[in-house]
C-alpha positions in Angstrom: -18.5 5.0 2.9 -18.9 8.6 4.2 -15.7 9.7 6.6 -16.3 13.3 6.8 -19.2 12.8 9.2 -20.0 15.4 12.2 -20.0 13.5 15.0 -17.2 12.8 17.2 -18.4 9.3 18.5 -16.7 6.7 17.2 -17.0 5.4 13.8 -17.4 1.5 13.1 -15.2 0.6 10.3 -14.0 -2.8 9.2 -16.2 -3.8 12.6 -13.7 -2.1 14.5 -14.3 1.5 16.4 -12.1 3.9 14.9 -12.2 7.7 16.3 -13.0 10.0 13.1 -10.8 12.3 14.1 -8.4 9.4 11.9 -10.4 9.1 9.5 -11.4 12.8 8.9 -7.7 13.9 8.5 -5.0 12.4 6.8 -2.6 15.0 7.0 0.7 14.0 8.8 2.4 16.9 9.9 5.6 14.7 10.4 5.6 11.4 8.7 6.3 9.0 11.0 8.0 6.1 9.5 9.0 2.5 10.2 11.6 1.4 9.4 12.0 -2.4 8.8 15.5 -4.4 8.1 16.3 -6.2 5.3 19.4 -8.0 4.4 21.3 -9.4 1.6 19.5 -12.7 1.5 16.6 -11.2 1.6 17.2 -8.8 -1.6 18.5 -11.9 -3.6 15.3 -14.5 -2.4 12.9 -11.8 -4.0 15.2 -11.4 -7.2 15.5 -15.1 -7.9 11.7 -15.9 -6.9 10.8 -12.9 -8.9 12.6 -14.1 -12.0 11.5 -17.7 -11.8 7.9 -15.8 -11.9 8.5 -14.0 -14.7 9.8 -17.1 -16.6 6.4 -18.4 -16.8 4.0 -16.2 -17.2 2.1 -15.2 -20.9 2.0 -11.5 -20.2 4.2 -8.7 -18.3 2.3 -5.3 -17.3 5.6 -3.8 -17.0 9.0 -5.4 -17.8 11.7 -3.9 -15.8 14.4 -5.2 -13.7 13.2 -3.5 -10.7 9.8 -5.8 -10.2 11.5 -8.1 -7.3 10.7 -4.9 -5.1 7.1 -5.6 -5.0 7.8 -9.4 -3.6 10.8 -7.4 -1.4 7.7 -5.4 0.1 6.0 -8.4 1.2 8.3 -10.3 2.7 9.6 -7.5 5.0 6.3 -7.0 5.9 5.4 -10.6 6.9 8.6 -10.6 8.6 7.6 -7.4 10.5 4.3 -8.8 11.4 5.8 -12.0 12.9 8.1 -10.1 15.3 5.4 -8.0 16.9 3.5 -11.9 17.2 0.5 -10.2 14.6 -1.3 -13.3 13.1 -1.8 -12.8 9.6 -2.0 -15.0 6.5 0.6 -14.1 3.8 -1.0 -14.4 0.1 2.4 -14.5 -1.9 1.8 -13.8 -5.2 4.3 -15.3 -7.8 2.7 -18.4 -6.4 -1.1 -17.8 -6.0 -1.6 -14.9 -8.8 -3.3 -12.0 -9.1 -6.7 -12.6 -8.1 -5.9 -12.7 -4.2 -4.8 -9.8 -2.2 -0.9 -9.6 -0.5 -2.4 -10.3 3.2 -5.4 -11.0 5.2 -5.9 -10.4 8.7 -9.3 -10.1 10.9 -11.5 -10.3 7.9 -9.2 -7.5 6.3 -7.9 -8.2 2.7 -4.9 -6.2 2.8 -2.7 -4.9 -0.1 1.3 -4.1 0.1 2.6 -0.9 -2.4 6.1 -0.9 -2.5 7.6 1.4 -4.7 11.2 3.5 -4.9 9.0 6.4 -4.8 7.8 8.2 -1.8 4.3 8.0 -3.0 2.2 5.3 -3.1 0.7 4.3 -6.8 -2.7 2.8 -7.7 -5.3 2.0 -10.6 -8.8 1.2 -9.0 -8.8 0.6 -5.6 -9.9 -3.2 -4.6 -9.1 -4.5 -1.4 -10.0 -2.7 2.0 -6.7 -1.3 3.0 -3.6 -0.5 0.9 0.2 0.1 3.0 2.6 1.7 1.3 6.4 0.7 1.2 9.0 3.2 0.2 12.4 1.2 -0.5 15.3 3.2 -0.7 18.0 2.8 -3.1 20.3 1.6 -0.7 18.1 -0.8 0.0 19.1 -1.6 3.7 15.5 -1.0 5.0 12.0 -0.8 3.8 10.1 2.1 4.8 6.5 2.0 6.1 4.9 5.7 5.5 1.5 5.2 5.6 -1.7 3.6 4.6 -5.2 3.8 3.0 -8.8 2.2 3.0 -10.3 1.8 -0.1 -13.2 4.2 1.1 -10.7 7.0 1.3 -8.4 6.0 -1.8 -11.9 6.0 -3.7 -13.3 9.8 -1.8 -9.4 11.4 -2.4 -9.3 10.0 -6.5 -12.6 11.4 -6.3 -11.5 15.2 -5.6 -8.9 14.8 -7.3 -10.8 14.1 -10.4 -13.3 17.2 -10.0 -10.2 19.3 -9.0 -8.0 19.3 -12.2 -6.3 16.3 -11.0 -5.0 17.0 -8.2 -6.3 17.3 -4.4 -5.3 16.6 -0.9 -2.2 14.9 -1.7 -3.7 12.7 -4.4 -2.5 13.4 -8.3 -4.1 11.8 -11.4 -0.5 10.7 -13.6 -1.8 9.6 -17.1 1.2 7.5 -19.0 1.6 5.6 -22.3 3.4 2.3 -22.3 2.9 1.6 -26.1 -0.4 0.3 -25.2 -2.4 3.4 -25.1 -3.3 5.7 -22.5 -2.8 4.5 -18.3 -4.1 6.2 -15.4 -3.0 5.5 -11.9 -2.7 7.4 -8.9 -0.5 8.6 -6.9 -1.1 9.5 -3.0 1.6 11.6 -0.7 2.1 11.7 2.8 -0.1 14.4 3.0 -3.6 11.8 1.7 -2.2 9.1 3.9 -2.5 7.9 7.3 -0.5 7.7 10.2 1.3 4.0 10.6 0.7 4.7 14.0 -2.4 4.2 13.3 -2.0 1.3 11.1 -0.5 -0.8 14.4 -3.6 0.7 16.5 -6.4 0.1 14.5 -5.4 -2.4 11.4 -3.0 -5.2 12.9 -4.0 -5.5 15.9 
C-alpha cells in the first residue's frame, strides 16, 4: 500500500475515502488525547480474569504482574465504543486466544496496544489497524493517543530499518528475555495518527 502518493483526491482505504493529506502525515503537533474512565471494578475484573487466564495456559510470553493492562485496554475501549452507540464486535482474548484480533468493525480487524508507556509496541504488524492505549499509573483513565494501519506500521518499520533504526517516530528496541534476541517496535506520537481521525474515518 503506497500512502505517499501525489495526488490530493481522495484515497480509498479499507473501502472508505480517506483524504491523503491523513495519511501522508502523521505528525501531531499536539497530541490530542482521549481520555476514557475507568474505575475500581474495572481494574479488579481485568486482574481476576487475567489471572484465571494465566492459570491455564502451557506458555507465558512475558510473566509479569502487570499483564491485566492489556485486558484493562480492551474493555475501556468496548465500553468507550458503546457510549458513542459504535457497533463493534469485541474479540476478548483470555477467552478466544490468540489467533483472533481485539475487535472488528466494518470489515476492519482491529487491534488494542495498551501499554504504561507513551509509545505504542509491536512485532510484525497483522491486523489492519492498531490503537494505542497509554494507561497511567494512577490508573484512573485510559489514554487514547493514536493509531496505525498496518500499511503505515509496515512503510515507518521500514525506514526505520534502512535508517539505523530509527525514523519518523518509529525505533527498532532489540531485547533478550533469556530466550535469545527480540525485536519489537516502538511508534511515538510523532509516527501516529490523530484519534480524531480514528472517530472520523475508523469507527464510524
Amino acid at each position: 500500500m503506497v500512502l505517499m502518493a501525489k495526488s490530493k483526491e481522495p484515497m480509498l482505504l479499507f473501502g472508505m475515502k480517506i483524504p491523503r493529506s491523513i495519511l501522508n502525515t502523521s505528525h501531531q503537533e499536539e497530541c490530542p488525547v482521549i481520555k476514557i474512565p475507568l474505575t475500581p471494578e474495572m481494574i479488579e475484573e481485568a486482574k481476576a480474569e487475567q489471572a484465571k487466564f494465566d492459570a491455564q495456559k502451557t506458555w507465558n510470553k512475558f510473566p509479569s504482574p502487570n499483564n491485566y493492562i492489556g485486558l484493562l485496554g480492551e474493555m475501556a475501549l468496548d465500553a468507550h465504543l458503546k457510549s458513542l452507540g459504535i457497533d463493534h464486535e469485541w474479540v476478548v482474548f483470555n477467552k478466544q486466544g490468540w489467533k483472533d484480533p481485539d475487535f472488528r468493525h466494518n470489515g476492519l480487524t482491529i487491534d488494542m496496544k495498551t501499554t504504561f508507556d507513551t509509545k505504542m509496541w509491536n512485532q510484525t504488524p497483522k491486523w489492519d489497524v492498531y490503537v494505542m492505549g497509554h494507561l497511567p499509573r494512577h490508573q484512573e483513565y485510559l489514554e487514547l493517543r493514536g493509531w496505525l494501519t498496518r500499511g503505515k506500521m509496515e512503510e515507518l518499520m521500514e525506514k526505520a530499518e534502512n535508517n539505523g533504526g530509527s525514523a519518523e517516530g518509529c525505533a527498532k528496541v532489540i531485547r533478550d528475555f533469556g530466550k535469545g534476541p527480540r525485536t519489537d517496535w516502538t511508534f511515538n506520537d510523532e509516527a501516529m495518527f490523530s484519534t480524531d481521525d480514528l472517530f472520523s474515518y475508523i469507527f464510524i
